[in-house]
C-alpha positions in Angstrom: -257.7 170.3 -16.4 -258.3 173.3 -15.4 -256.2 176.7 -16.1 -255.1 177.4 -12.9 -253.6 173.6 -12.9 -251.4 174.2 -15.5 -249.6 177.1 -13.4 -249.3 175.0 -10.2 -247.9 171.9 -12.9 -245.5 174.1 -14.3 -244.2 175.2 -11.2 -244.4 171.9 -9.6 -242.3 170.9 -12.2 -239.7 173.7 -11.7 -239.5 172.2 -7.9 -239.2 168.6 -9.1 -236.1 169.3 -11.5 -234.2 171.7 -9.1 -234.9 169.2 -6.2 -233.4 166.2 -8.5 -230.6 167.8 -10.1 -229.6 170.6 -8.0 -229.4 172.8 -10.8 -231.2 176.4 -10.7 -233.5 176.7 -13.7 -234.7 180.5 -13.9 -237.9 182.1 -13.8 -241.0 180.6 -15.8 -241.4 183.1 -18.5 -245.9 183.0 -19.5 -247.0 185.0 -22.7 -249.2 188.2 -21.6 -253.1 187.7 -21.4 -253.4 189.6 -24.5 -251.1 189.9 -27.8 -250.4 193.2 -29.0 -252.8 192.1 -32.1 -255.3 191.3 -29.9 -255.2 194.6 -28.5 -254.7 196.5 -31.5 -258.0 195.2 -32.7 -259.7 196.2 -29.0 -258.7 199.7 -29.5 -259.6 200.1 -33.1 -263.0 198.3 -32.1 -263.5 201.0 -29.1 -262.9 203.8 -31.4 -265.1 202.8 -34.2 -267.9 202.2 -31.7 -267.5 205.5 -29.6 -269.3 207.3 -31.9 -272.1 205.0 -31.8 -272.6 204.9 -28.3 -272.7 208.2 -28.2 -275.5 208.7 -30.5 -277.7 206.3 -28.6 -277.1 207.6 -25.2 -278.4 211.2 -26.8 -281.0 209.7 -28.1 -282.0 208.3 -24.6 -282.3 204.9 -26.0 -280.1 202.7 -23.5 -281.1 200.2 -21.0 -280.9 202.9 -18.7 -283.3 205.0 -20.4 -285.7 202.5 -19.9 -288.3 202.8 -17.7 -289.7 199.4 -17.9 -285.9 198.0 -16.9 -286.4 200.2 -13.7 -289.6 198.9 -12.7 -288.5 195.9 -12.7 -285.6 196.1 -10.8 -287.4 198.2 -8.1 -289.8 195.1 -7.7 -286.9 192.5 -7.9 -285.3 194.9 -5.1 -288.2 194.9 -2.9 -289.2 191.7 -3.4 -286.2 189.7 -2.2 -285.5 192.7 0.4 -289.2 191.7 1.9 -288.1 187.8 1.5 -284.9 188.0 3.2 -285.5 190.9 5.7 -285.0 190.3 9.5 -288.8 190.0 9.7 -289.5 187.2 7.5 -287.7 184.7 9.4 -288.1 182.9 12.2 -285.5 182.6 15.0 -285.4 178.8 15.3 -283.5 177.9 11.8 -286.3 179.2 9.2 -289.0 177.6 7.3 -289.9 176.1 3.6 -291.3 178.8 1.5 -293.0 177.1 -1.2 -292.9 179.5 -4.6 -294.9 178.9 -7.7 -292.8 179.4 -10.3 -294.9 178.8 -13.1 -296.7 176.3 -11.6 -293.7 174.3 -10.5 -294.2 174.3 -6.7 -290.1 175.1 -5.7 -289.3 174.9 -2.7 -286.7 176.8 -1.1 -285.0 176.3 2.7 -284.3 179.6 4.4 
């Protein structure tokens, strides 16, 4: 079961009893997402780890600093932007486009 079912069930419920006994049964109260514990030991995290984060984006050494992170994201970019582009496909409901992904022959519909 599923989270979301448990909100529909507990609801469904509420609509069951008030339909049987005619009696109005109040709001559904639900606990919040996080406890204030919980979020006390978020914002004590955050803060210890500020100073940290700092130092390493000084330093230049995030993922962002990284050139080889760009590189390959410019490929991955142009890559699928050449795959998918108007281009590439054919007007009569596309064509197999057979990949070798390390040697495993996938094939993919377009």
């Amino acid at each position: 079961m599923d989270q979301g079912d448990f909100l529909r069930l507990a609801e469904s419920m509420v609509d069951f009893v008030q339909a049987k006994t005619k009696l109005n049964v109040g709001l559904i109260h639900w606990p919040p997402f996080l406890s204030t514990k919980q979020l006390g030991f978020i914002m004590v995290a955050t803060l210890v780890w500020i100073p940290f984060a700092i130092k390493k984006i000084v330093k230049g050494e995030t993922l962002l600093h990284d050139p080889k992170l760009w590189l390959a994201g410019s490929v991955f970019v142009y890559f699928f932007g050449f795959l998918f582009g108007s281009g590439f496909r054919e007007r009569d409901g596309g064509f197999w486009v057979r990949l070798g992904l390390l040697g495993s022959g996938l094939s993919l519909r377009l």
